[in-house]
C-alpha positions as CSV (number, residue, x, y, z in Angstrom):
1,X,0.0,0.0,0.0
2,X,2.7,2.6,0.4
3,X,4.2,2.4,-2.8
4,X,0.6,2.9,-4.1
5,X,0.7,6.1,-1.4
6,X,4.1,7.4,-3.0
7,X,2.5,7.2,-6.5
8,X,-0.4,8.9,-5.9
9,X,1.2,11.5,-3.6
10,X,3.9,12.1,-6.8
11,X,1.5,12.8,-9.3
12,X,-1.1,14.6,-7.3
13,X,0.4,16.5,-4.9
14,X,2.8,19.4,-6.0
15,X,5.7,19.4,-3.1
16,X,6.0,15.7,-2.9
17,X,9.6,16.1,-5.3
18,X,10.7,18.8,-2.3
19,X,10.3,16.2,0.8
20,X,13.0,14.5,2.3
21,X,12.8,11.0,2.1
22,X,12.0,10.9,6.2
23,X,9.5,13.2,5.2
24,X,8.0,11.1,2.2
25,X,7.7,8.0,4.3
26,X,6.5,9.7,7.0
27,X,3.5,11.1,4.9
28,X,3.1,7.6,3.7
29,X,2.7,5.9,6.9
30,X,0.2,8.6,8.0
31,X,-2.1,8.2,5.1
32,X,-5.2,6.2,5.3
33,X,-7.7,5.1,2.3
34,X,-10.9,4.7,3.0
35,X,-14.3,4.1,1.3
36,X,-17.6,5.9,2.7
37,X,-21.0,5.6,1.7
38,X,-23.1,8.8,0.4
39,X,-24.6,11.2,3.6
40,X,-21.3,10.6,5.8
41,X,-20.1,13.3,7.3
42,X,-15.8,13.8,7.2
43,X,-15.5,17.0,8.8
44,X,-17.4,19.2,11.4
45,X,-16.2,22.6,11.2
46,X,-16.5,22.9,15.1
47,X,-14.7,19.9,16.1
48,X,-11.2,18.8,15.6
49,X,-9.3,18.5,12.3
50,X,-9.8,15.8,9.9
51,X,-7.2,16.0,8.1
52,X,-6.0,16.8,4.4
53,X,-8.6,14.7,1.7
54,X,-7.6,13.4,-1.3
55,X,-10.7,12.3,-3.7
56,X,-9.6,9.2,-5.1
57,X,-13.4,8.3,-6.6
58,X,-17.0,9.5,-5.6
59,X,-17.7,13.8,-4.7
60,X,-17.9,15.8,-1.6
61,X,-19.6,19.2,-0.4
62,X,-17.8,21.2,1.6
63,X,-20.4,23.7,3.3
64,X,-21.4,26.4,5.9
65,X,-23.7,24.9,8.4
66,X,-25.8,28.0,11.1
67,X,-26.8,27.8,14.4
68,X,-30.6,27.0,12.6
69,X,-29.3,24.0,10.9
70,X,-29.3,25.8,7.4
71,X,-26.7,24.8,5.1
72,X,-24.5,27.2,2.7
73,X,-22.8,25.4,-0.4
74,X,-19.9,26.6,-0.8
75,X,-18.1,24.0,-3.6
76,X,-17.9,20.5,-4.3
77,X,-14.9,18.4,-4.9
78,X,-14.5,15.6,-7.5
79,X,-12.1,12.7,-8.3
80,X,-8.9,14.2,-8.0
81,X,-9.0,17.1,-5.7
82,X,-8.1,18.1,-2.7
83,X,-10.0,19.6,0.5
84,X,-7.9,22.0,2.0
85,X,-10.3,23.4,4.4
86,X,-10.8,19.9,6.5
87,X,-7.2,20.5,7.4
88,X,-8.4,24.2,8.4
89,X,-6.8,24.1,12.1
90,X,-3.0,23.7,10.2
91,X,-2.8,27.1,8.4
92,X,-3.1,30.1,10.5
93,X,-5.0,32.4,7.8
94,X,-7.8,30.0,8.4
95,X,-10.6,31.1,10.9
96,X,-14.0,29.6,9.4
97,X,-15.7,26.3,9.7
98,X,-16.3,24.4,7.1
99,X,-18.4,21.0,7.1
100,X,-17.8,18.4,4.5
101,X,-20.6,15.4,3.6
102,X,-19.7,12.8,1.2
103,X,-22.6,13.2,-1.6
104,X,-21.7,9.8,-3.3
105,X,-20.1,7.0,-2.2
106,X,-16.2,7.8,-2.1
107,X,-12.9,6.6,-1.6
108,X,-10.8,9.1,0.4
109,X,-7.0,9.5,0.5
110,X,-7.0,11.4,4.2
111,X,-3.2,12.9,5.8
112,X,-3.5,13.1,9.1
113,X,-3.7,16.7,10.4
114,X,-0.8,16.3,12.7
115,X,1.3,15.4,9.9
116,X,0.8,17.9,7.6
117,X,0.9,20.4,10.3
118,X,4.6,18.7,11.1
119,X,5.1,18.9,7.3
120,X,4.0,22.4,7.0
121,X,6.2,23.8,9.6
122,X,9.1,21.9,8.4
123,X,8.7,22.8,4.5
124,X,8.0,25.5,3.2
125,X,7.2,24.3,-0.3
126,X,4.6,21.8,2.1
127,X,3.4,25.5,3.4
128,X,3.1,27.6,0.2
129,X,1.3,24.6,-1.2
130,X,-1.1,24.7,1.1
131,X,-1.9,27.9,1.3
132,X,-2.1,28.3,-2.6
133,X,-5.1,25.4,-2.5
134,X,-6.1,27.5,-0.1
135,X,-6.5,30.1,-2.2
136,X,-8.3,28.4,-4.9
137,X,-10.7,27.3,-2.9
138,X,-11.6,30.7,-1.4
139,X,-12.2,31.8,-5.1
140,X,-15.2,28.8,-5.1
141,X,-16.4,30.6,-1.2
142,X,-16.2,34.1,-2.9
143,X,-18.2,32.7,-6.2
144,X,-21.1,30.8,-4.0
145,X,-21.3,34.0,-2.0
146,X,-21.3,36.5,-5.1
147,X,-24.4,34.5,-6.0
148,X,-26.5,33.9,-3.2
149,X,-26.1,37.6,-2.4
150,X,-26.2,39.7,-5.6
151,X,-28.0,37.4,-8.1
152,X,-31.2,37.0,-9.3
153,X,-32.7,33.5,-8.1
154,X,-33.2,32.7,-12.3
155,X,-29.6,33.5,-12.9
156,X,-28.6,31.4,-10.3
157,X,-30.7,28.4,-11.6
158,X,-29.0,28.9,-15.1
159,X,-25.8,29.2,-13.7
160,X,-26.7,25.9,-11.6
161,X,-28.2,23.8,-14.3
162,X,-25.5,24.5,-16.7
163,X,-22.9,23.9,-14.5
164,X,-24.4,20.3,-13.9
165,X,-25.0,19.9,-17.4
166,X,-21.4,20.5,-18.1
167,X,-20.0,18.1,-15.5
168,X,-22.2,15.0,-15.9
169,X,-22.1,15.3,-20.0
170,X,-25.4,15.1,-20.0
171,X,-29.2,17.2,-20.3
172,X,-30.5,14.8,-17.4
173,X,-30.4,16.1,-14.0
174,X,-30.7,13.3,-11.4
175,X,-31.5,15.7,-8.5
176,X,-34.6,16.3,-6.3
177,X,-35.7,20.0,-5.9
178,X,-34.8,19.8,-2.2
179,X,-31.1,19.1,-3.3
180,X,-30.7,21.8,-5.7
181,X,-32.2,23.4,-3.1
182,X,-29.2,22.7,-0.5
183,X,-26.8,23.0,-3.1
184,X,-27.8,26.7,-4.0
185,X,-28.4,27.6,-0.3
186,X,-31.9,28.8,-0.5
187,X,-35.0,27.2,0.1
188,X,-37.1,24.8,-1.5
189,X,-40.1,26.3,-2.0
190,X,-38.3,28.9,-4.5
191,X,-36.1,26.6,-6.7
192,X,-40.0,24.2,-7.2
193,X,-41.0,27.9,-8.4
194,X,-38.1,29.2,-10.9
195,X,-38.0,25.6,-11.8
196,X,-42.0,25.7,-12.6
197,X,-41.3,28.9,-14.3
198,X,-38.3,27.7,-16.8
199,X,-40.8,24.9,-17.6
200,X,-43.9,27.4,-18.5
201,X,-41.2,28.8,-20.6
202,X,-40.5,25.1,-22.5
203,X,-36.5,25.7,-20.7
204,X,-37.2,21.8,-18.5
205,X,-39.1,19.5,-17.8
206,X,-39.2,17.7,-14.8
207,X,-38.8,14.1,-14.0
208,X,-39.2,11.7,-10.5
209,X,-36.0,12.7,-9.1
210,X,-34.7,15.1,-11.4
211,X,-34.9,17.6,-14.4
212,X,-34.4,17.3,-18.0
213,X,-32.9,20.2,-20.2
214,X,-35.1,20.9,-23.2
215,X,-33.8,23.8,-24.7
216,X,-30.1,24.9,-23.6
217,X,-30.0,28.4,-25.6
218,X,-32.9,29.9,-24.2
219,X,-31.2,28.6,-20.5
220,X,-27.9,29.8,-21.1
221,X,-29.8,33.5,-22.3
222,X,-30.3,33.7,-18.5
223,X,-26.6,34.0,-17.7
């Protein structure tokens, strides 16, 4: 299992050619993989650290969750990425909590937050690293929260719908109102009625547990 650890971290993760070779194997030996079913929850913004994720298969949210028990989108992360912010309690510049739910079932790559905290203070390639998928990942927070406070709720559908289209490779939707709902950080009640109203307009149609696209130019007019 470690050498399939070194080859993932080599090709994934930027400052694995900078480490010593303590280093590497001590990254190695902290490293677990895991496989979790959809709904699990991996990090809790207000308890302790989870660690650094690596998404080997499956997708996460990552989230904002209020005292009221609504929930904020902020990005999801697919096969490939990383999640930064579950490691949130390493870097400093850090000072929000973020919640992350598996939405699929997933196998996760997770570092250890002590040890990427040791690696961080130790390296500073480990440290600018960090802090640039940091970064990256505030321009998805920023983006989420450009939308949910200046746009108009059909904009934000479009914007939604597309973006879905674009990632599955497909005009089917396979999500339930409520979802989109969570995903866009509103409420249900208004995505069932811009979703009723892009269907007056012949935009969708809707299905039992999801939406189909019917005419993508008129949609895309809406961004």
């Amino acid at each position: 299992m470690t050498r399939e650890y070194e080859t993932l971290f080599a090709e994934n993760f930027s400052f694995w050619e900078h480490l010593t070779e303590d280093q590497k194997d001590m990254l190695c030996r902290s490293a677990t993989l895991a496989t979790y079913p959809k709904g699990v929850n991996l990090h809790n913004g207000s308890e302790e650290c989870a660690g650094l994720l690596y998404i080997k298969s499956g997708q996460l949210r990552a989230y904002l969750l209020s005292e009221d028990g609504r929930e904020v989108t902020l990005y999801r992360l697919y096969p490939g990425d990383i999640c930064i912010l579950s490691a949130s309690c390493v870097l400093d510049a850090i000072t929000f909590d973020v919640s992350v739910d598996t939405v699929e079932k997933s196998e996760i790559l997770t570092v250890s937050a002590s040890a990427f905290h040791k690696l961080v203070t130790e390296n500073v390639y480990v440290e600018a690293c960090g802090y640039h998928m940091a970064a990256d990942r505030f321009s998805d927070v920023m983006w989420a929260m450009q939308q949910i406070l200046f746009m108009a709720m059909d904009k934000r559908l479009a914007i939604f719908l597309t973006d879905e289209m674009s990632k599955t490779k497909s005009d089917e939707i396979h999500m339930t109102q409520e979802q989109i709902a969570k995903y866009m950080g509103t409420a249900r009640e208004v995505v069932t009625r811009m979703i009723k109203y892009f269907a007056e307009e012949g935009i969708v149609e809707t299905f039992r547990g999801g939406i189909r696209i019917l005419d993508k130019k008129k949609l895309r007019s809406y961004l």
